[in-house]
N, C-alpha and C positions, 0 to 999 in steps of 0.2 A: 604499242607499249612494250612489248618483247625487246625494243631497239634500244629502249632506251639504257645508261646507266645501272647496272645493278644496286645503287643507293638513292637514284632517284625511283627506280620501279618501286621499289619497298613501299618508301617515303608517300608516292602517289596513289598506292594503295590505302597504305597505313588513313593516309587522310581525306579518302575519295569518296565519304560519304559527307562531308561540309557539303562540297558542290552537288551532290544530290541532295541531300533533303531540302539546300536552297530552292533547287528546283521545283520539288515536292511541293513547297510552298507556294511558288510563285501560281504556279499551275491551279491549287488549288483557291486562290484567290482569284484569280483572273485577270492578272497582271497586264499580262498582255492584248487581253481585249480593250482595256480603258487606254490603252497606248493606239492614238491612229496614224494617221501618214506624217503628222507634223510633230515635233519633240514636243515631252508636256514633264513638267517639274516633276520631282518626288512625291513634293507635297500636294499638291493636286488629285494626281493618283491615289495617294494614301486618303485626301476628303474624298473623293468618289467610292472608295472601298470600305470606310469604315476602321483603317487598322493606323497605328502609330507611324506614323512618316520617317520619322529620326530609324527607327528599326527598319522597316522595309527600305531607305535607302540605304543601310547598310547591307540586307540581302542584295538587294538589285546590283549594288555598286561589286561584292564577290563576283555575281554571275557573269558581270560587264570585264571584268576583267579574263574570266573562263572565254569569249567568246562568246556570250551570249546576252544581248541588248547592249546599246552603244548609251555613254555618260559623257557627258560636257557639264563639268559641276554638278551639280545638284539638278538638271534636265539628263530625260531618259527620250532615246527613239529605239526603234527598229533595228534589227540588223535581218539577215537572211536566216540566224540561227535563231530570235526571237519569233519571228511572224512563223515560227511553227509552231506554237502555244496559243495562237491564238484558234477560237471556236470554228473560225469559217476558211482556216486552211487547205484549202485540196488534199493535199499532203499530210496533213497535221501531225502534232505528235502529244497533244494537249491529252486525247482522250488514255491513253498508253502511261503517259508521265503520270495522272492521276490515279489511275489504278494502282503503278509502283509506289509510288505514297500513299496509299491507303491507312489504315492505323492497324490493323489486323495484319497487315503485311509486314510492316515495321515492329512493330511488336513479334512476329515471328523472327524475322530474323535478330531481332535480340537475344533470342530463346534458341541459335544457332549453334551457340556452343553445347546445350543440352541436348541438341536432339542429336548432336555427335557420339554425347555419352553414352547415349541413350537406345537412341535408335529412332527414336521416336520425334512425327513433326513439331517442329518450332511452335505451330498454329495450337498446338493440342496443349499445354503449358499455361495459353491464355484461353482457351478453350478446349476442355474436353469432351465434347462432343465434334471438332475437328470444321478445317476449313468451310464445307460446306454447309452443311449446319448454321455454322458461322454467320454465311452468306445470307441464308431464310432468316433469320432471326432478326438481322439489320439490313433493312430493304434499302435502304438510303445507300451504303456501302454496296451492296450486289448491283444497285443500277453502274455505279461507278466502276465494276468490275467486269459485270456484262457491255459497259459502254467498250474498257479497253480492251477486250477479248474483241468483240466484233471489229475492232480495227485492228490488232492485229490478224485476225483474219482476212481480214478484207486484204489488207499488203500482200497475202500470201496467194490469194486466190489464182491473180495473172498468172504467176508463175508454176502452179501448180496443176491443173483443170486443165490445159490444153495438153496435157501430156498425157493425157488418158482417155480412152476412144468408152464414151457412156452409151452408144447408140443400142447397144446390143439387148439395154434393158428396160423396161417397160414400167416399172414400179421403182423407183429409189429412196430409199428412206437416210436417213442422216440424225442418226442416235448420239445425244449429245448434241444437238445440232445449233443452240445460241438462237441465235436472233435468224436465221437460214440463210446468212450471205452465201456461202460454200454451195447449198441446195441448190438456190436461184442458180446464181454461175453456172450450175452441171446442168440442170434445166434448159438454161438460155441456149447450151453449145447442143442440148436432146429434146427437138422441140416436142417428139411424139411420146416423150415422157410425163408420167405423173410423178411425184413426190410427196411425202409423207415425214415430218419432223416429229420426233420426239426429244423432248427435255422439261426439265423441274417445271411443276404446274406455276412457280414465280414467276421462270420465264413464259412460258406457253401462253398464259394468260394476257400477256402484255402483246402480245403479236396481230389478233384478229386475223380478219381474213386475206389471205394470200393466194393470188391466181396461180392456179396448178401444183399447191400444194394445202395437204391437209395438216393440221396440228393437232399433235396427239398429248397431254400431258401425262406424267407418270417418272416412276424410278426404273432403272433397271435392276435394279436391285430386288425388289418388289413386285411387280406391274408387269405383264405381258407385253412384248413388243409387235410392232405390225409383221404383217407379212406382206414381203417386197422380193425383188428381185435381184437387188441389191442394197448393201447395207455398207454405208460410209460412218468413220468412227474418227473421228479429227482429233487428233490430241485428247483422245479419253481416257487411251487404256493406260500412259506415261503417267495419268491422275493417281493410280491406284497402286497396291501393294500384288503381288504377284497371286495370294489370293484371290482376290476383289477382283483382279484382274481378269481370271478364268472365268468366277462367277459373272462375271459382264458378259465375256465373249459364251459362255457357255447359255446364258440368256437367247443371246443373238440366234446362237446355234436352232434354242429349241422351236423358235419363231421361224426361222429360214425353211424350205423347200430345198430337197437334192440338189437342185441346180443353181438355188440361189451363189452370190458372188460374196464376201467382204472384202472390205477395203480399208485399210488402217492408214490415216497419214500421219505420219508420223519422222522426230531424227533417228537415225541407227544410228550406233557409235562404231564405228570403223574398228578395224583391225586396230590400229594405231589412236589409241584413247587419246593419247597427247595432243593430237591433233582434232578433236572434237569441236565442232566450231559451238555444238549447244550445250556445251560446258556448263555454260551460268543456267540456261532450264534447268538441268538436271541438279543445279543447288536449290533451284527455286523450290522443284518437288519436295527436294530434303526437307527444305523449311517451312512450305505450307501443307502437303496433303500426303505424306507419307510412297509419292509414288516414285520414279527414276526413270531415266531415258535406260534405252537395255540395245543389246547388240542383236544381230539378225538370229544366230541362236540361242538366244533369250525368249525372243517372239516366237521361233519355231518352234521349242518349246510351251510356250503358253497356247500356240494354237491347237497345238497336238491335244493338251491334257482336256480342251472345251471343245473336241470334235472339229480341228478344220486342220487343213494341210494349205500351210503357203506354196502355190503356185508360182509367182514369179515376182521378182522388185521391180516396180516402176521407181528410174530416177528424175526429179525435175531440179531446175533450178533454186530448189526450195528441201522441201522435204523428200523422202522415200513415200511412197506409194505402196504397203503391203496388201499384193490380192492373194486372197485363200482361197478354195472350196469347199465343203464339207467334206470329210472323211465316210467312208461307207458305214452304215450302222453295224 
């Protein structure tokens, strides 16, 4: 996009939310599953789903022109950029797209201009008791957000896990841990490890029993955390405000042993902001949970003020890997 004209980049900005919420839509309908290997009409599609034909082929026919699902008249197929919407994808991008269209989500960032004035997240505007809150209160929306969080985790895992040697530790816990993709993964590569996930009793609940690992429900905010030998924190602390943020790690801290390890994964934002590729995360925290992506003396700060001293960055193809230790009492 950078390449492009200075009055079309605007332009494509200025109206680049058409082609997403078309998407929004479609996703959330299920467009692309009632679509199989053979073209099938508008209308068709629109009787199998329940919604107006005349309208939904005028979504579908936008998207088809973006790139994404092929039109011949009034017949819709496949293309390579549609059969990622659909449910049984390898690849997919169905669970990811649905989360971004949430209405909670949309609705924040409507509320984007205020929370510039402000300070305060987009989410908090249509709720003030704030994103997660949010989430407990409408279980129907948190499935659909825990779906897309677990997949974008899950994309990240490859890239991530093999850059870090977990053999060293014997108990690993994973605070904030979702659904335990990230757990399993570190598990798989430490077979003489246990595991121990804590997260919202919403999620916890949903999980049952998992070989080689134990589920803990609770806050950290609240709620004691286990004792482990290591303590993995995935995109947690980016959640929170620089307060909130101590109070987490300073939790972790009071639960840890001298020797225990943390581990933040997490983007740094480089010397050179301009070039931050997690740019758009860091508007996302603006607009949903009051927290921001921070640079490495940011964290080193925050780790200092909750008792740990970063150690060393692990870089992977993905994110940064902050390991601490405790600081001496």
């Amino acid at each position: 996009m950078p390449d492009l004209d200075p009055s079309e980049l605007v332009g494509s900005l200025a109206e680049g939310y058409v082609g997403s919420r078309c998407l929004h839509v479609v996703a959330s309908l299920g467009v692309a599953d009632v679509i199989g290997d053979e073209q099938r009409s508008v209308a068709e599609i629109a009787r199998e789903l329940g919604v107006d034909a005349s309208s939904l082929g005028r979504v579908v026919r936008h998207l088809a022109s973006l790139g994404i699902f092929a039109m011949s008249g009034d017949d819709v197929s496949h293309n390579e950029a549609s059969r990622l919407l659909r449910h049984d994808h390898p690849e997919g991008l169905l669970p990811l797209t649905r989360l971004l269209g949430m209405p909670i989500i949309w609705d924040s960032f409507k509320s984007l201009e205020e929370a510039v004035r402000t300070g305060r997240p987009g989410t908090n505007f249509h709720d003030p008791n704030g994103f997660f809150s949010y989430l407990d209160a409408h279980p129907e929306e948190s499935e659909v957000y825990d779906q897309g969080m677990t997949a974008m985790t899950t994309r990240r895992i490859s890239k991530v896990v093999p850059c870090y040697d977990f053999s060293q530790f014997d108990v690993i816990a994973d605070i904030g841990g979702g659904r335990g993709h990230l757990l399993r993964a570190v598990l798989d590569q430490t077979p003489g490890a246990q595991g121990v996930l804590f997260d919202r009793a919403q999620v916890a609940s949903e999980l049952g029993s998992l070989d080689r690992i134990s589920v803990q429900a609770g806050s950290f905010f609240t709620d004691a955390l286990p004792a482990a030998d290591c303590y993995m924190l995935s995109n947690v602390i980016h959640d929170w405000s620089d307060a909130d943020a101590v109070a987490i790690l300073t939790a972790v801290r009071t639960a840890a042993a001298p020797t225990s390890t943390l581990l933040l994964f997490e983007w740094v934002i480089p010397d050179d902001a301009g070039q931050f590729e997690a740019s758009d995360i860091d508007v996302y925290m603006l607009a949903l949970v009051g927290g921001r992506e921070r640079t490495l003396d940011e964290y080193t700060h925050l780790l200092a003020a909750s008792g740990w001293r970063i150690q060393r960055t692990v870089s992977t193809p993905s994110q940064d890997i902050l390991e601490a230790v405790p600081t001496s009492p």
